[in-house]
C-alpha positions in Angstrom: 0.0 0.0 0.0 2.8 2.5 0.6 4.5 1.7 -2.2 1.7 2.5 -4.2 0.7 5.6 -2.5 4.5 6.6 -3.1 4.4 5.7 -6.9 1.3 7.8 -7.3 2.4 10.7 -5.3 5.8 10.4 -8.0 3.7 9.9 -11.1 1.8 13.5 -9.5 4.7 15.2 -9.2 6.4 14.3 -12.3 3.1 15.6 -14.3 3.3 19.0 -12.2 7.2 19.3 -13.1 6.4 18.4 -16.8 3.4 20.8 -17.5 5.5 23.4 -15.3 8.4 23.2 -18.0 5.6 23.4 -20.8 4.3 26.4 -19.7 7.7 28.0 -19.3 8.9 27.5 -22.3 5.4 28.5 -24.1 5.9 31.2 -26.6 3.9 34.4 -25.4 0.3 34.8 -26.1 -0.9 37.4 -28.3 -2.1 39.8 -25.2 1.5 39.6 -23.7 4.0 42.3 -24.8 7.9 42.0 -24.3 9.9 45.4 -23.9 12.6 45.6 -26.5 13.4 48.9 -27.3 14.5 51.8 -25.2 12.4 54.8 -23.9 13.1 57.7 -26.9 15.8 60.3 -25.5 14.1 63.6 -24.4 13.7 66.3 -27.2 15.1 69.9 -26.9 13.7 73.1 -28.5 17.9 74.3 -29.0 20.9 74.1 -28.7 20.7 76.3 -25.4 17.7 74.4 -24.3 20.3 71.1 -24.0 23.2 73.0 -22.6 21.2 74.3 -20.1 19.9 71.1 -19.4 23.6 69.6 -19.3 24.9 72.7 -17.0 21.7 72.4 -14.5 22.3 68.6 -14.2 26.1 69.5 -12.9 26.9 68.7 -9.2 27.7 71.9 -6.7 30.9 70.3 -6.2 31.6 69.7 -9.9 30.9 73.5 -10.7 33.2 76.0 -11.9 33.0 80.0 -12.7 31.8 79.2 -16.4 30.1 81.8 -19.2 28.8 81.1 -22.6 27.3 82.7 -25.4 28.4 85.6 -28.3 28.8 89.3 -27.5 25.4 89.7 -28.0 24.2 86.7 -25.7 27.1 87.4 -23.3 25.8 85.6 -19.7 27.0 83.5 -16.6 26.5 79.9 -17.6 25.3 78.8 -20.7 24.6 81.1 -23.9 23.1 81.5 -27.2 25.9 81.7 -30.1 24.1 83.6 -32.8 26.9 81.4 -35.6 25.9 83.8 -38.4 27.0 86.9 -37.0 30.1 85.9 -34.9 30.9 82.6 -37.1 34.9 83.9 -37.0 34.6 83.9 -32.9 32.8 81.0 -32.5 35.3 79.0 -35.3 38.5 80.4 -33.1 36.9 79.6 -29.5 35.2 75.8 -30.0 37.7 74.7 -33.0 36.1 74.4 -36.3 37.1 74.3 -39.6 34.9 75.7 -42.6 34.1 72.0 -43.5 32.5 71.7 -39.8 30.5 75.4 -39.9 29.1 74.3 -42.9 27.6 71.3 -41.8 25.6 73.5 -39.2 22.0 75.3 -38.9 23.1 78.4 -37.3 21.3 77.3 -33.9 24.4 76.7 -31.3 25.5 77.6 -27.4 28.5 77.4 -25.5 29.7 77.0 -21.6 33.5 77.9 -21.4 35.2 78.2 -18.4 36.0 81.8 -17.3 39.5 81.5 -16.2 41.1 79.2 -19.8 38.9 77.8 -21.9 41.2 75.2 -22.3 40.2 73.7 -18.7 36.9 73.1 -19.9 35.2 74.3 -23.5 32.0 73.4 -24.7 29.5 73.3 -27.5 26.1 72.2 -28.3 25.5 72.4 -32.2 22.4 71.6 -34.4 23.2 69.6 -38.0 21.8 70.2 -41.1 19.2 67.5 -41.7 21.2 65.2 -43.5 24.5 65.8 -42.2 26.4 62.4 -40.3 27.3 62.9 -36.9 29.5 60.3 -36.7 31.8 61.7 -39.1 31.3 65.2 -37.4 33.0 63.7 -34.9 35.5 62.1 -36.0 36.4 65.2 -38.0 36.4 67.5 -34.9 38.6 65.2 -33.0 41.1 65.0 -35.4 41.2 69.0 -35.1 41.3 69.1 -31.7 44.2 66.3 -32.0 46.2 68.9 -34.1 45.5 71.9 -32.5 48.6 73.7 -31.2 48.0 75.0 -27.5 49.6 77.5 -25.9 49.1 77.2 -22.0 46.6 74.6 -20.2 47.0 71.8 -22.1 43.6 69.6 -22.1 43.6 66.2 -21.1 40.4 65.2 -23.4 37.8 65.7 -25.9 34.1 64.0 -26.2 31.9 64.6 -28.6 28.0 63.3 -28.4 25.2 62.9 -30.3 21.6 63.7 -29.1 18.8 63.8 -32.0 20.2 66.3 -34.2 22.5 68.0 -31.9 26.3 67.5 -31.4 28.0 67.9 -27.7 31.1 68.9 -27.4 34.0 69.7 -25.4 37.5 70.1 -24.3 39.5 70.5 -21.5 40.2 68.9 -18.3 39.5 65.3 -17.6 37.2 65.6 -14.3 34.9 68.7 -16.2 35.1 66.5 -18.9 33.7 63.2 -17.5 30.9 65.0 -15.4 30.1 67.0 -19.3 30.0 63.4 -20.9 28.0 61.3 -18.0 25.4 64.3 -17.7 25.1 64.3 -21.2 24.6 60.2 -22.0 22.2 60.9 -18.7 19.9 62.8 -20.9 20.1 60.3 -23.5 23.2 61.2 -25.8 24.9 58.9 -27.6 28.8 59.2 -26.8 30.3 59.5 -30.5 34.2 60.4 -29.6 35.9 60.3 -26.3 39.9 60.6 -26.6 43.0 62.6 -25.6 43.3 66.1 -27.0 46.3 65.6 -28.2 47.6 63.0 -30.5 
């Protein structure tokens, strides 16, 4: 009698076991939905709108006295570049070449740091609509590479891609890093990150 009441209780629980592993490997029913793509990254009016964004996001203890913007836009923190009117400034202070401005809407801001730019210089730049900016990148390294600097050396430059704006930036490596992890925090896509000098 036990030994039957054993081989049934087996038989039971080999049945559960089985119809457990059926169910497990069951492909999901049409009313189930599986995540497989990520959230979309946030969208920004400007240029400005994203700096501000990436300034706001830095830590009190990561902060520096910083200013951006043309003569126009002049301000404490981040500022409106107006490309058009001061492209020969904004060329000489975030490194471009004519191949770069022309790739560009017009719409741009910059955070530099008050004391040398070369301790920490950034961008935020809209492409024309077709424009790649992978190769933007790639291009503006290699600039940055060649550069010849003449006090404060940077350590590195990053350049990001968030819908169709390009970070970047320049300068010492602990601005740098907080610039670059705010940024890929707000859903940039980190394009270039390498010394700035070859």
């Amino acid at each position: 009698m036990k030994k039957t009441i054993s081989l049934i209780l087996c038989a039971a629980m080999c049945a559960a076991l089985f119809a457990g592993c059926g169910k497990q490997n069951a492909a999901p029913s049409a009313t189930e939905t599986i995540e497989t793509t990520e959230a979309p990254a946030p969208q920004y009016a400007s240029s400005l709108e994203l700096l501000d964004a990436v300034w706001n996001a830095f830590p009190e203890d990561a902060r520096f006295p910083a200013g951006g913007g043309d003569e126009a836009h002049d301000t404490n923190g981040p500022g409106a570049f107006d490309v058009k009117a001061y492209g020969e400034t904004f060329q000489y202070l975030i490194l471009l070449d004519d191949g770069l401005m022309d790739k560009l809407t017009g719409d741009a801001a910059t955070l530099m740091h008050m004391m040398n730019t070369n301790t920490f210089c950034s961008a935020v730049m809209q492409l024309q609509e077709d424009e790649d900016p992978a190769a933007f990148a790639e291009s503006y390294k290699t600039i940055v590479q060649s550069n010849h600097w003449m006090c404060g050396f940077p350590d590195t430059v990053v350049v990001l891609n968030l819908g169709s704006f390009v970070l970047t930036a320049y300068g010492k490596n602990d601005p740098i890093q907080s610039f670059k992890d705010i940024a890929v925090s707000l859903g940039a896509q980190l394009l270039v990150e390498a010394p700035a000098e070859s």
